[in-house]
C-alpha positions in Angstrom: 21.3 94.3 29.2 23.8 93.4 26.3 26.5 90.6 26.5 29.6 91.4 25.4 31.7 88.5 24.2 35.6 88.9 23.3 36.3 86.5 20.4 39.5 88.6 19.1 41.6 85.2 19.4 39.5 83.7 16.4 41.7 83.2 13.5 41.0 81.0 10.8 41.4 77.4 11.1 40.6 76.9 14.1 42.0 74.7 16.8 42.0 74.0 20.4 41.6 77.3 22.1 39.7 78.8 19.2 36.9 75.9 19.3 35.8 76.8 22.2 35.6 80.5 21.9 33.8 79.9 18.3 31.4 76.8 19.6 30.7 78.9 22.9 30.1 82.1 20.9 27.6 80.7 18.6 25.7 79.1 20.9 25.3 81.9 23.0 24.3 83.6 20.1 21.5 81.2 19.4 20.5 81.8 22.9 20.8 85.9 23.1 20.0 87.3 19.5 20.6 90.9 19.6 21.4 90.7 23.5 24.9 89.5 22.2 27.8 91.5 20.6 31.2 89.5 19.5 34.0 91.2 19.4 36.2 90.0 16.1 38.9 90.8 14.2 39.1 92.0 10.9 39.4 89.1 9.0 36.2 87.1 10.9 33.4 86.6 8.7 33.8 83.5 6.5 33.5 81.2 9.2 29.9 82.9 10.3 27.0 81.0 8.9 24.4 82.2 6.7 21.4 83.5 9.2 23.3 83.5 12.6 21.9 85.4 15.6 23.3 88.4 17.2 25.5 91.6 16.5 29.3 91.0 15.2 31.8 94.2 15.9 34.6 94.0 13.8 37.9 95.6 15.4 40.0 97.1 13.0 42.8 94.8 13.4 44.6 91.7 11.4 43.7 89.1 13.6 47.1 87.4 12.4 48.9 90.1 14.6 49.2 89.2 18.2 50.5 92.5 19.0 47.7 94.8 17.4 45.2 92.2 19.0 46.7 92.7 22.8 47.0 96.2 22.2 43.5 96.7 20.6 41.6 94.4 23.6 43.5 96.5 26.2 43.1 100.0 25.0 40.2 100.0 22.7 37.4 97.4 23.5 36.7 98.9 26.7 35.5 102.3 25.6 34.0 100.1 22.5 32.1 97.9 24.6 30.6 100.7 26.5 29.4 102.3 23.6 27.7 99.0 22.5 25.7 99.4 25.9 27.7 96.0 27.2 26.9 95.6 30.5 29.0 92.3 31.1 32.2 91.7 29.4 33.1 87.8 29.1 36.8 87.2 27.8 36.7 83.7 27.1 40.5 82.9 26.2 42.2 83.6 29.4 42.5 87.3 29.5 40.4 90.6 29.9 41.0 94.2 29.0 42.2 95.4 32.4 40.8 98.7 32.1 37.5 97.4 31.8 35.8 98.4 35.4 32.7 96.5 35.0 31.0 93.5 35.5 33.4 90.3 33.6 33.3 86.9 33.1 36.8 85.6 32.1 37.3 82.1 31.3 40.6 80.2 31.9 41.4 77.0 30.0 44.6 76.4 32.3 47.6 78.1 34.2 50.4 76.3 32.3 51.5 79.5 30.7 51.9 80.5 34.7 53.5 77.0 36.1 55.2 75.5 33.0 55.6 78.1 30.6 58.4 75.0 28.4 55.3 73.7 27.4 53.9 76.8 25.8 54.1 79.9 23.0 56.6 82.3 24.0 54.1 84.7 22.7 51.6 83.1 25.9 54.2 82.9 28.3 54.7 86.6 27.4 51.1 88.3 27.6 49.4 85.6 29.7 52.2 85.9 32.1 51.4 89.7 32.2 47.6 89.7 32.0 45.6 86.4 33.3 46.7 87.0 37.1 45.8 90.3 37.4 42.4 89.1 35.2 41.7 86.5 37.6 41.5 88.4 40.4 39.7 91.2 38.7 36.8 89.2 37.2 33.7 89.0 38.6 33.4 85.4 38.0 35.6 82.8 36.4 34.7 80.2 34.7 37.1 76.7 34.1 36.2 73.6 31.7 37.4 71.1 34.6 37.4 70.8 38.5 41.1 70.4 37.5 41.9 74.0 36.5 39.2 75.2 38.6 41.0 74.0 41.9 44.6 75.5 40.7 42.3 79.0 39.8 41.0 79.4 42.9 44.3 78.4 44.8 46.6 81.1 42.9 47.5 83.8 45.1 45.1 86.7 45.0 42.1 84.9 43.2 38.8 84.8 45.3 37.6 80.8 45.2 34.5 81.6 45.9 33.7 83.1 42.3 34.9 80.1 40.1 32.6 78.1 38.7 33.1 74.6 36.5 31.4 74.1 33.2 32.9 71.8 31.2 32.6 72.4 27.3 30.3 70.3 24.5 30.9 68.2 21.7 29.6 69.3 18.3 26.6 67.2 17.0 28.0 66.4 14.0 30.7 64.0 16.0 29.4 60.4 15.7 29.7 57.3 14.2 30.6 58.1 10.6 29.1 56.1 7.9 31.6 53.1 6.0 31.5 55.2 3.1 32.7 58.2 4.6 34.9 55.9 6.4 36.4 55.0 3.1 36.6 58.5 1.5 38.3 59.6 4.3 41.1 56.3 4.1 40.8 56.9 0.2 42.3 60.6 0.5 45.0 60.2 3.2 45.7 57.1 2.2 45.3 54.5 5.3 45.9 51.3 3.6 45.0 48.9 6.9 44.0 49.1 10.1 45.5 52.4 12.9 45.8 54.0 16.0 45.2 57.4 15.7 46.2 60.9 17.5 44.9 64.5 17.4 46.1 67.6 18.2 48.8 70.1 17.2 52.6 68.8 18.3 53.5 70.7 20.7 55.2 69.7 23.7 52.1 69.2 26.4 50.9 66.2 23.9 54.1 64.0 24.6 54.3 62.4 21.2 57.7 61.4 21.8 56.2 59.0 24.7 53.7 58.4 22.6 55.7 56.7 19.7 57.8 55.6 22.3 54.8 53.0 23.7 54.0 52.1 19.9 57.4 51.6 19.2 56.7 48.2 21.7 54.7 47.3 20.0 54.6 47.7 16.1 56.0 44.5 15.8 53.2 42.8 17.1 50.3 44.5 15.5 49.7 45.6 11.9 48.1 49.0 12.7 50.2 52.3 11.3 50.4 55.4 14.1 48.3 58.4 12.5 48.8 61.3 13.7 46.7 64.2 12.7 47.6 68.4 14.0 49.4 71.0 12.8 53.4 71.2 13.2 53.5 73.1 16.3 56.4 74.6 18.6 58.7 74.0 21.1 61.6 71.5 20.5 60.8 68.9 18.5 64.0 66.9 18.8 62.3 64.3 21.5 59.7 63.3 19.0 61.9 63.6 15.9 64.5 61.0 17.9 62.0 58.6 18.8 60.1 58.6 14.9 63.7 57.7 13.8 63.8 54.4 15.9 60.2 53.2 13.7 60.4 52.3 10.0 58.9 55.1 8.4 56.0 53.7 6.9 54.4 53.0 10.2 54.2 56.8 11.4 51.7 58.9 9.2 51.3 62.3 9.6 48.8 64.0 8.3 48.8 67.8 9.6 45.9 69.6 10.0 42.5 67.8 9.4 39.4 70.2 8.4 36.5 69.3 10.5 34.6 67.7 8.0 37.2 64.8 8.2 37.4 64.2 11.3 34.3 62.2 12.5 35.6 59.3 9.7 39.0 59.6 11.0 37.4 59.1 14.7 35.2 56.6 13.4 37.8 54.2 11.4 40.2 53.9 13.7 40.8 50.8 16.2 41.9 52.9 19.4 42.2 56.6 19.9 45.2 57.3 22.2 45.5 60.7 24.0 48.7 60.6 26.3 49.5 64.2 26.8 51.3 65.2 30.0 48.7 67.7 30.4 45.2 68.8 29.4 43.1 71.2 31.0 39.8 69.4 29.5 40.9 67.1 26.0 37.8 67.7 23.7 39.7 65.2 20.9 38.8 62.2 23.4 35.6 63.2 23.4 35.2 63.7 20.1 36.6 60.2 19.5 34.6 58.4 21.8 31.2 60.3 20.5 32.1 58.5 17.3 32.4 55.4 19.0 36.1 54.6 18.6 37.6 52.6 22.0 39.5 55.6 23.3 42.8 55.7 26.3 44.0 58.4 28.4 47.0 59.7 30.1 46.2 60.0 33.9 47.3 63.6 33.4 45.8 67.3 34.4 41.5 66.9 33.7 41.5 63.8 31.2 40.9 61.0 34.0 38.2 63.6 35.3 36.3 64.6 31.5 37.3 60.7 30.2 35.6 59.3 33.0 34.2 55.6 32.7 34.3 56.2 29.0 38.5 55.8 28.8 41.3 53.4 29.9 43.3 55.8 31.9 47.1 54.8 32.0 50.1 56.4 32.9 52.7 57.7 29.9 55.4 57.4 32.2 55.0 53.9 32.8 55.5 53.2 29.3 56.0 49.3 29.8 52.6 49.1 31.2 51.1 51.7 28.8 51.9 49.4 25.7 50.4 46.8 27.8 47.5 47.9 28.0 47.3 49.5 24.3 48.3 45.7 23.1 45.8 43.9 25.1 42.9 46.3 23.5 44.4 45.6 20.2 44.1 42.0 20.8 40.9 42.1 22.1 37.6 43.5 20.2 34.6 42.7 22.5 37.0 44.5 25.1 37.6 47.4 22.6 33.4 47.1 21.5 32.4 47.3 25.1 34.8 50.5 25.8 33.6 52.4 22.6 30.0 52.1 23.6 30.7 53.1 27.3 32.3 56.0 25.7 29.8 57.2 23.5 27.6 57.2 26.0 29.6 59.2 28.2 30.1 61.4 25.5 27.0 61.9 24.7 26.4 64.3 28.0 28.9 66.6 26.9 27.3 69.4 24.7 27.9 73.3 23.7 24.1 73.7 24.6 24.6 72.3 28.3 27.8 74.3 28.2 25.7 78.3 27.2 22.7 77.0 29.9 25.7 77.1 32.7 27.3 80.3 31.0 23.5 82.2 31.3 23.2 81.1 34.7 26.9 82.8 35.3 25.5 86.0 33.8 22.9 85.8 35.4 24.3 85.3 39.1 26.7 88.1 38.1 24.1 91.0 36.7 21.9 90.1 39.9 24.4 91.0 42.3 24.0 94.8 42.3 
């Protein structure tokens, strides 16, 4: 029986969201061949590699157009997938057609679009707010990166607990220890002069980066390392981190927007702390990714980081800012403390991967097409 697997929210360069649905999607076509149909948008097909496994349907849709994509997945892909002889539908970006009447797997990264839609694209607040409860309870199974979201899935009104499961999601292979050279290409083309603490993720409101300069505002004048922080200019207001940037001399803040993922595992590697202090995260692959290339890596005791971050973070918390750049200092200060830390993290890293991640998702499908 064919898989069916909604990937309509790809959209070239990717980010957050859209990692997951393409690292999950191209494992599970490694693992299904044929037995696997994507559903894209028009526009998909530079990003899929020479040689890759299994069938790609390509909606007649801009993918840019948030509008033509809800309107496509709700009316069209059912009667599409049915003709592509899907016998299970998995949506994994938070919503499902809700015409489809058979057998689903919907995955849900978190609820904040439900329980703090500030935080969020008023586009989200808009169609997730319409869609994902009604998808939850529909789906046959739902699947969460986190014990986190899973417990607030299974506790929203209407959603049967019994039918979530937790599988939290890989890190790609090619995250690890970069080499000095590529180190210094990567310093060479942004141009990081010295030593730096280093962010990622778009700015948007969940990542607290006003707290976040905040805590380094304490301590810049004690350490020599800039603040980099690499993600595309979100949305939301921006005045709380735009107030806070203009209490730091400006050369001590770099921003570098969006990093292609061919930089990144240098940026991770040359860095002397990787600092992830969002006020919420329904998994945070970016720490992950940070401490699979060995850089000493802390935590906001926020949403699933404490839980994914496990022995392989310093967990503080961002509203306890005094103690925060405490801790952050003391690190700094320290490198045998900073050594230790980076090695307990890449080992804890190391168990997160997209392949463990599709052997989880198979057994779903397979728990789901058994049940008659």
């Amino acid at each position: 029986m064919r898989i069916g697997y909604d990937a309509l929210a790809l959209q070239a360069p990717y980010s957050g969201v859209q990692v997951t649905v393409d690292q999950a999607g191209r494992a599970l076509a490694a693992a299904l061949g044929e037995e696997l149909v994507r559903f894209v948008s028009r526009g998909y097909g530079e990003e899929r590699r020479e040689g890759e496994a299994g069938t790609v349907y390509r909606a007649p849709i801009s993918g840019r157009s948030r509008l033509a994509r809800v309107l496509w997945e709700q009316g069209c892909l059912p009667g599409v997938a049915r003709r592509a002889r899907v016998g299970l539908l998995h949506c994994p970006a938070y919503v499902m057609p809700l015409r489809w009447r058979g057998k689903s797997v919907l995955t849900v990264h978190d609820l904040l679009a439900l329980t703090h839609p500030e935080w969020c694209k008023r586009g989200n607040v808009w169609h997730f707010g319409l869609v994902m409860p009604r998808a939850m309870r529909r789906a046959t199974r739902v699947v969460t990166p986190s014990a986190t979201v899973g417990e607030a899935v299974a506790a929203w009104p209407g959603v049967d607990g019994g039918k979530v499961r937790v599988l939290p999601w890989g890190v790609e292979g090619r995250f690890g220890r970069a080499p000095e050279a590529e180190q210094e290409r990567v310093r060479t083309k942004y141009g990081l002069a010295g030593p730096y603490l280093l962010t990622v993720g778009n700015l948007e409101p969940k990542k607290n980066l006003a707290g976040l300069l905040q805590i380094y505002g304490r301590i810049a004048g004690e350490v020599p390392h800039q603040l980099v922080v690499a993600g595309s200019e979100g949305w939301g207001d921006q005045r709380p981190w735009r107030q806070a940037l203009e209490d730091l001399p400006p050369s001590r803040v770099k921003f570098l927007g969006y990093v292609p993922p061919e930089d990144l595992p240098a940026l991770y590697s040359g860095t002397d702390l990787y600092l992830q202090l969002s006020w919420y995260e329904g998994f945070g692959i970016p720490p992950l990714e940070a401490m699979a290339c060995a850089a000493a890596t802390v935590v906001s005791n926020r949403g699933a980081l404490p839980e994914i971050s496990g022995p392989g973070a310093v967990v503080v918390d961002p509203e306890d800012q005094t103690e925060s750049a405490r801790v952050v200092l003391e690190l700094l200060q320290d490198e045998a403390a900073r050594r230790e830390l980076a090695q307990r993290g890449q080992a804890h890293a190391a168990g997160f991967t997209w392949a463990r991640h599709v052997e989880g998702l198979l057994e779903v499908y397979r728990e789901v097409l058994g049940a008659g």
